[in-house]
Backbone as a printed PyTorch tensor [residue, N CA C, xyz], in Angstrom:
tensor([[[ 31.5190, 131.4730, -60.1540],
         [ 32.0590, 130.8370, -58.9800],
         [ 31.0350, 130.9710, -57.8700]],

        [[ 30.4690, 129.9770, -57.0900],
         [ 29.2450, 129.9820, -56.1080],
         [ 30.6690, 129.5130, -54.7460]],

        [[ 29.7570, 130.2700, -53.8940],
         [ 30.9210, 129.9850, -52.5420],
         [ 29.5040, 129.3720, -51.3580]],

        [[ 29.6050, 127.9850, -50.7900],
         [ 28.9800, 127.9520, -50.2240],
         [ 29.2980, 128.1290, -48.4840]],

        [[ 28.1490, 128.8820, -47.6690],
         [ 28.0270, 129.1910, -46.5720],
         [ 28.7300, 128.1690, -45.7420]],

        [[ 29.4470, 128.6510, -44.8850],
         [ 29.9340, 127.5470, -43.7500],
         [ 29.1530, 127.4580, -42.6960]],

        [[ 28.7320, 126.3780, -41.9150],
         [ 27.6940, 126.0370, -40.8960],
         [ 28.1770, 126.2750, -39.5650]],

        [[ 28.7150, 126.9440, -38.8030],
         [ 29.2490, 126.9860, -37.5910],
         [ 28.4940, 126.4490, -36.4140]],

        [[ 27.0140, 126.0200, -36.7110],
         [ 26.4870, 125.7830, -35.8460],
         [ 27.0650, 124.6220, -35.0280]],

        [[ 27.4750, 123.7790, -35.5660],
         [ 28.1020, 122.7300, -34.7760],
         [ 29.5280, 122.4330, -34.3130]],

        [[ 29.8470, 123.9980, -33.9970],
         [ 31.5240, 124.3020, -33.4350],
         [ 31.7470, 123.9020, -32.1140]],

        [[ 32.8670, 123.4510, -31.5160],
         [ 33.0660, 123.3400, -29.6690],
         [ 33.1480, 124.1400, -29.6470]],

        [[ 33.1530, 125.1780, -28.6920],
         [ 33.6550, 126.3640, -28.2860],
         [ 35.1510, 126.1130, -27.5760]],

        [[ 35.7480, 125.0220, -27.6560],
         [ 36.8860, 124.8790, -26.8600],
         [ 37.9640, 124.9630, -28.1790]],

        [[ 37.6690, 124.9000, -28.9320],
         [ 38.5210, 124.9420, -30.2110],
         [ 38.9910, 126.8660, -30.4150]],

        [[ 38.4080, 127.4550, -29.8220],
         [ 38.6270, 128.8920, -29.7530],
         [ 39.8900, 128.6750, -28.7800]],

        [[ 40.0900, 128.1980, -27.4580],
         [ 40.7580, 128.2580, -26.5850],
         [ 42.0500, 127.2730, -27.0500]],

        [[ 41.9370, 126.2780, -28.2050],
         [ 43.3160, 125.8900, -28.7040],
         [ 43.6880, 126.9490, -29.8620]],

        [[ 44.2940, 127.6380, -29.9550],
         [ 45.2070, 128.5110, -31.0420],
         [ 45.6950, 127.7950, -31.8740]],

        [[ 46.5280, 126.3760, -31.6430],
         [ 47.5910, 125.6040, -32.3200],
         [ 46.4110, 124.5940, -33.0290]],

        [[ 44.9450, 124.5360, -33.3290],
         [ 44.3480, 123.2370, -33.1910],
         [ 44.5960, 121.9220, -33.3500]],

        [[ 45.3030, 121.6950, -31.9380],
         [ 45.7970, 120.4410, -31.5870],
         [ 44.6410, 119.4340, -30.9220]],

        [[ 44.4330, 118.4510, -32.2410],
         [ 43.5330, 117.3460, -31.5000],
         [ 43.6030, 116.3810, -30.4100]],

        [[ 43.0270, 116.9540, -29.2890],
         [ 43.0820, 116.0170, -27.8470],
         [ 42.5230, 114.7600, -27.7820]],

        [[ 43.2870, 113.6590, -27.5380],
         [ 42.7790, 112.5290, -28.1650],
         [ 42.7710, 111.7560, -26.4720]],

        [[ 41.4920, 111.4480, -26.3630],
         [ 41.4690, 110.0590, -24.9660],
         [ 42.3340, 108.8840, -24.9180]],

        [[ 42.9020, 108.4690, -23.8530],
         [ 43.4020, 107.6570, -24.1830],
         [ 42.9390, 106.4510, -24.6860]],

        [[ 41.8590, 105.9030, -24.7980],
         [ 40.9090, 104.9680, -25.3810],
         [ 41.1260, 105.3470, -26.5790]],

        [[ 41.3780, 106.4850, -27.6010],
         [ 41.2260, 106.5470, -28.4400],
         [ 42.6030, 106.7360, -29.1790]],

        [[ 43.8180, 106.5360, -28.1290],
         [ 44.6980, 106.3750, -28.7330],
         [ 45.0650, 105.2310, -29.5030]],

        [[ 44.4350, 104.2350, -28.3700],
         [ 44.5520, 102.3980, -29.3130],
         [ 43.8290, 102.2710, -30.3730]],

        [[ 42.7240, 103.1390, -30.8690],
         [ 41.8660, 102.5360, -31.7610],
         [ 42.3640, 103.5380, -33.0220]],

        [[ 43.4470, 104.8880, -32.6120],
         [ 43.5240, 105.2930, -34.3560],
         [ 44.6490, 104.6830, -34.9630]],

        [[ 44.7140, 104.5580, -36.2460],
         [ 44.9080, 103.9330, -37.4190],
         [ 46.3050, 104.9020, -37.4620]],

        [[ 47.5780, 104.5400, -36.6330],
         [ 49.0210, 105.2130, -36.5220],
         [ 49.9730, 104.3490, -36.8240]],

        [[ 49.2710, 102.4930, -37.6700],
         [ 50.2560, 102.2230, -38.0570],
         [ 50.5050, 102.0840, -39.3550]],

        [[ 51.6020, 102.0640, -39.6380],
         [ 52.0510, 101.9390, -41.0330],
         [ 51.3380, 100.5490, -42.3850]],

        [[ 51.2040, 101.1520, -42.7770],
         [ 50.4600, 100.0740, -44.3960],
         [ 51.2530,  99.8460, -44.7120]],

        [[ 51.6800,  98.3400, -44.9200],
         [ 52.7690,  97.7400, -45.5910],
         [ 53.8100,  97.5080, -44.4780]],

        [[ 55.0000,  96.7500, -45.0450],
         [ 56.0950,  96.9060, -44.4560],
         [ 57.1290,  97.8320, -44.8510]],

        [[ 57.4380,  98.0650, -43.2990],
         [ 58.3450,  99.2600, -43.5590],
         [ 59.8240,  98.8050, -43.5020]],

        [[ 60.9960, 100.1120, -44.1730],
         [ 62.1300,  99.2740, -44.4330],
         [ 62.8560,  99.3100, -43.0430]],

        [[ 63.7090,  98.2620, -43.4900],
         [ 65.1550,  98.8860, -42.1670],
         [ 65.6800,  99.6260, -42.2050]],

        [[ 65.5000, 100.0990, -40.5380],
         [ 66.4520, 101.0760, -40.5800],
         [ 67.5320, 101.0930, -40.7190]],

        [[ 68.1800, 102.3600, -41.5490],
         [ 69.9850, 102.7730, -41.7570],
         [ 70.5870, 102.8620, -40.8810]],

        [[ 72.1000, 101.9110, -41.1870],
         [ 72.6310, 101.8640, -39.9250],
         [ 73.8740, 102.6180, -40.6420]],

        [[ 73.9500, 103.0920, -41.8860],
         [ 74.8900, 103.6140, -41.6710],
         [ 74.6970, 105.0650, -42.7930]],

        [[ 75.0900, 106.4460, -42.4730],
         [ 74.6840, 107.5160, -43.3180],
         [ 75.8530, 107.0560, -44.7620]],

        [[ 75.5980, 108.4410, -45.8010],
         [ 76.0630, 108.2750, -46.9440],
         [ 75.9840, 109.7200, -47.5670]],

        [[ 77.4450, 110.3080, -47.8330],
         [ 77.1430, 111.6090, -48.4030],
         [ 77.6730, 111.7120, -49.8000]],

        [[ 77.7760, 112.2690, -50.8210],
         [ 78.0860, 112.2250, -52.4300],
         [ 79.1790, 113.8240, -51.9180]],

        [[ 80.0780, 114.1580, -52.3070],
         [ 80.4970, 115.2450, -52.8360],
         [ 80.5880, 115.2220, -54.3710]],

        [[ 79.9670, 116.9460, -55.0770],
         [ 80.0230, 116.8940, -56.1550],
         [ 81.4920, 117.1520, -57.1660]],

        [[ 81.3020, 117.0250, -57.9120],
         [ 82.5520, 117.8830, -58.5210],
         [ 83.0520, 118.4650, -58.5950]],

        [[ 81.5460, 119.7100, -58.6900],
         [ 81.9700, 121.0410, -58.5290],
         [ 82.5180, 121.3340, -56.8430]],

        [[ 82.1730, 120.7240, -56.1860],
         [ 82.3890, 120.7080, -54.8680],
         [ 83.5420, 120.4030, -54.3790]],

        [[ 84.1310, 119.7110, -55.0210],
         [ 85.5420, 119.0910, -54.8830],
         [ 86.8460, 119.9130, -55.6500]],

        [[ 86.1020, 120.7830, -56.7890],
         [ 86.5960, 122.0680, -57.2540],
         [ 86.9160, 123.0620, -56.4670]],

        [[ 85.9170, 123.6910, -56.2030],
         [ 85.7800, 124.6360, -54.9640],
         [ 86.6000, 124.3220, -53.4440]],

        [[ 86.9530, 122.9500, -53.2090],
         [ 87.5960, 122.7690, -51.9470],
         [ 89.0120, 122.7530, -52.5220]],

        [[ 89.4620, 122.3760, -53.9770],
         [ 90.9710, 122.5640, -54.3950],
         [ 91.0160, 124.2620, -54.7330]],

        [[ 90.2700, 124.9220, -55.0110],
         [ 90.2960, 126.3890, -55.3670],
         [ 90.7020, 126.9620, -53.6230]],

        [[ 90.0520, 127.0680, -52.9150],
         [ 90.0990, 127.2180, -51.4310],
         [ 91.5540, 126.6240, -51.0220]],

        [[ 91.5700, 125.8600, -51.3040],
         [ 93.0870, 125.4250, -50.6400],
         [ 94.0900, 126.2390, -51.5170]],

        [[ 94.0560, 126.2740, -52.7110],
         [ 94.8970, 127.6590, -53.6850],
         [ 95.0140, 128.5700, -53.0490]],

        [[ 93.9200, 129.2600, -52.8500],
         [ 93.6540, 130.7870, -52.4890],
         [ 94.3480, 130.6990, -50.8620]],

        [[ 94.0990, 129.8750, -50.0020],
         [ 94.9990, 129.9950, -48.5920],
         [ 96.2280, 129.8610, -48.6150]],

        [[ 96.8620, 128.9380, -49.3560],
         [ 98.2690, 128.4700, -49.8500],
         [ 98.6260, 129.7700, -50.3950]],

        [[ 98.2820, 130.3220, -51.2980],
         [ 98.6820, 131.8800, -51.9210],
         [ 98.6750, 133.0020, -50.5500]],

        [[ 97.4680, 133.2020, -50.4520],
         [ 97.3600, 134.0230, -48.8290],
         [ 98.6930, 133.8450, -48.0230]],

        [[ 99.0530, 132.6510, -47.7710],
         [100.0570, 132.1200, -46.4890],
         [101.4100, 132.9640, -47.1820]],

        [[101.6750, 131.9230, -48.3270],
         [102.9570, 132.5060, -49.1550],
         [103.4310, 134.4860, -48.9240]],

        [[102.3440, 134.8880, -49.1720],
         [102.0350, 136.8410, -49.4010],
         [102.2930, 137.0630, -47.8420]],

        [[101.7960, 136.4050, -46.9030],
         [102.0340, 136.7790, -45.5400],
         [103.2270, 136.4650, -45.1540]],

        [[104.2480, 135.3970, -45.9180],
         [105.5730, 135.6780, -45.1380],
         [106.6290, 136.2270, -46.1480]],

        [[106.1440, 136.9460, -46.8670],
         [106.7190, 138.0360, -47.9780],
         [106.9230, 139.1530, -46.9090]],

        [[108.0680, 139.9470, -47.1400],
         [108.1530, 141.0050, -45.9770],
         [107.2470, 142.1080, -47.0550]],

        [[107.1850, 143.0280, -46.2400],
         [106.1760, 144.3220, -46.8340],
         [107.0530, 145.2740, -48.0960]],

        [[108.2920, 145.4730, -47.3740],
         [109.6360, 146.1030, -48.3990],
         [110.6720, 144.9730, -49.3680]],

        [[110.3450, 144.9480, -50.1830],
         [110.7390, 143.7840, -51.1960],
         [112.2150, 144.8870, -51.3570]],

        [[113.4250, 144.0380, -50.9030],
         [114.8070, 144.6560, -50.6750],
         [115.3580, 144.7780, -52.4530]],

        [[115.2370, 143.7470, -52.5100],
         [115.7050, 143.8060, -54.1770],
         [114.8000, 144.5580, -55.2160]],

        [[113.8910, 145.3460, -54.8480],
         [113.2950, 146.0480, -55.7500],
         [113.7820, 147.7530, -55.4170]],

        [[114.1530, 147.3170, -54.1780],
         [114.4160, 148.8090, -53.3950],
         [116.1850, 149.3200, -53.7370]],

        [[116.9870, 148.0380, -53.8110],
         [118.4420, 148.1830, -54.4000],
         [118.0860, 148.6480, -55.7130]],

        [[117.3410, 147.8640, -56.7670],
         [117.3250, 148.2580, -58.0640],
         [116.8610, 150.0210, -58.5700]],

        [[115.9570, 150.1850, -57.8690],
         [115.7840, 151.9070, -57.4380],
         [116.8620, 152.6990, -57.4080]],

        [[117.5240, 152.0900, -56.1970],
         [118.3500, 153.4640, -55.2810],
         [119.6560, 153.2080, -56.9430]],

        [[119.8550, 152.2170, -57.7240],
         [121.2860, 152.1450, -58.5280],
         [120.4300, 153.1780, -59.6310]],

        [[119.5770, 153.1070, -60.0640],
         [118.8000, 153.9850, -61.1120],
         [118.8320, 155.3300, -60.9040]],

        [[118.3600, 155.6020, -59.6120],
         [118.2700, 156.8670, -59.1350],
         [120.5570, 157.2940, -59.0780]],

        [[120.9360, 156.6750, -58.4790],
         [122.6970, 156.6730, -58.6680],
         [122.9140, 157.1770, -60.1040]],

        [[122.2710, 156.4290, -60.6320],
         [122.9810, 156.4400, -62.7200],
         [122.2390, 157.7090, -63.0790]],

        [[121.1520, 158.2590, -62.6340],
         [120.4950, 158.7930, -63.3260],
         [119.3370, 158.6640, -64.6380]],

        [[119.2810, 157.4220, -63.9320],
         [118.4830, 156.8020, -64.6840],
         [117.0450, 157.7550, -65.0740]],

        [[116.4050, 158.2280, -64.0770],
         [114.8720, 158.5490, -64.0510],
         [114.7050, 160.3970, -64.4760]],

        [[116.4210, 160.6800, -64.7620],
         [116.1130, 162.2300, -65.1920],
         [116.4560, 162.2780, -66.8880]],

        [[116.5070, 160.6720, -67.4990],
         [116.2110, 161.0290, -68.9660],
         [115.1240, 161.5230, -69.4690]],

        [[115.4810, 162.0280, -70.6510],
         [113.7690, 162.8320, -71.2880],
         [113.2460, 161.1810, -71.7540]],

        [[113.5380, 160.3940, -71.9830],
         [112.3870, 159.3490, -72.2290],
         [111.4410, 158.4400, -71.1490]],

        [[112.3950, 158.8060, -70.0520],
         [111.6930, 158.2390, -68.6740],
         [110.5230, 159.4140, -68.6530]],

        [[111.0930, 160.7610, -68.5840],
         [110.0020, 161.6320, -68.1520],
         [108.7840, 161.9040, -69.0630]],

        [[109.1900, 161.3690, -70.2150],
         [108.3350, 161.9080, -71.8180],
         [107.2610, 160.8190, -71.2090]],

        [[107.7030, 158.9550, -70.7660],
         [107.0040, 158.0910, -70.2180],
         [106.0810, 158.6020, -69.0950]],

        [[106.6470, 158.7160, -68.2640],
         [105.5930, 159.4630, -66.9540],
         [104.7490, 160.5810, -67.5510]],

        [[104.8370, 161.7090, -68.1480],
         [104.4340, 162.6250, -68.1530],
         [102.6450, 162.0500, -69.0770]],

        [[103.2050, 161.4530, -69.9010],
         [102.3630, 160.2960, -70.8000],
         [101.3370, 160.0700, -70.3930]],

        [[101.5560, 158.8880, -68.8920],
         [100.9860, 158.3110, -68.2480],
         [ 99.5880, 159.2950, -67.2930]],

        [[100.5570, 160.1000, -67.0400],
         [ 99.8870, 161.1430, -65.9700],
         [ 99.1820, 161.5560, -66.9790]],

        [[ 99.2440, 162.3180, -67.8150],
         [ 98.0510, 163.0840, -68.6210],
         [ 97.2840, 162.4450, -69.2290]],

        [[ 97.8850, 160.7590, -69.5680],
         [ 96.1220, 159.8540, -70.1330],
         [ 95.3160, 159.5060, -68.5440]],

        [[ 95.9720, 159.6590, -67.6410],
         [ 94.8770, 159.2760, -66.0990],
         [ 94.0610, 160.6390, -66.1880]],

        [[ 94.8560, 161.8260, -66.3950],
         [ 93.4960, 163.2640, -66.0800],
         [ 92.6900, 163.6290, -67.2620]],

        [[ 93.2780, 163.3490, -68.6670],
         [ 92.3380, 162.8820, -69.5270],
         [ 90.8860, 162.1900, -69.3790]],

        [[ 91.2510, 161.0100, -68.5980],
         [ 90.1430, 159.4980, -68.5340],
         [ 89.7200, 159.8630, -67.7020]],

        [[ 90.4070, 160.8960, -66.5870],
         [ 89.4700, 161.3440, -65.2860],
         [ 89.5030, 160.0800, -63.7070]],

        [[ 90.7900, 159.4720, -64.6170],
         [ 90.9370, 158.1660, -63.3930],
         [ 91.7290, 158.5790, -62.1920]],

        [[ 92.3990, 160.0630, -62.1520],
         [ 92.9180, 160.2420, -61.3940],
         [ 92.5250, 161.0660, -60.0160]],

        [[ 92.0340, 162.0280, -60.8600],
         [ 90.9040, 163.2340, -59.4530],
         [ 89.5340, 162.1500, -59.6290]]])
């Protein structure tokens, strides 16, 4: 690979003082550069044009799901009454001091400290 020398001898020195090197052009020399277009150019759009994709149109019915669900959960009260009656009649009957309820829990609890999912 040969790299040849650059000639600086024939630098402006005013090109140091543009940072951006922005070419200052006379106004004489604005009429004579070559700023117009080759060929004909088209017409302009008078009116825009956008595509939505599929997937895009997916994603805006998924979004409307997920807020519609959101909304629904927000006017759910926090204490679900009928889960709280079904309790208190269990706890009444004695429901939760059979040995198969407790044989169940006890179950449960010792495969969580087993798996270590619990501490």
């Amino acid at each position: 690979m040969t790299m040849n020398k650059l000639d600086n001898s024939g630098l402006n020195p005013s090109h140091l003082a543009d940072p951006y090197n922005v070419t200052r052009q006379r106004p004489q020399e604005l009429s004579t550069a070559s700023s117009e277009p080759k060929g004909p150019m088209p017409p302009p759009s008078t009116s825009d044009h956008a595509e939505i994709s599929v997937k895009g149109r997916e994603m805006v019915d998924l979004k409307q799901a997920v807020d519609t669900g959101r909304a629904a959960l927000e006017r759910e009260p926090e204490i679900r009454a009928d889960r709280v009656a079904e309790v208190r009649e269990r706890l009444a009957s004695g429901f939760y001091q059979s040995a198969e309820v407790r044989d169940r829990v006890a179950g449960r609890i010792s495969s969580l400290v087993l798996e270590g999912g619990l501490f």
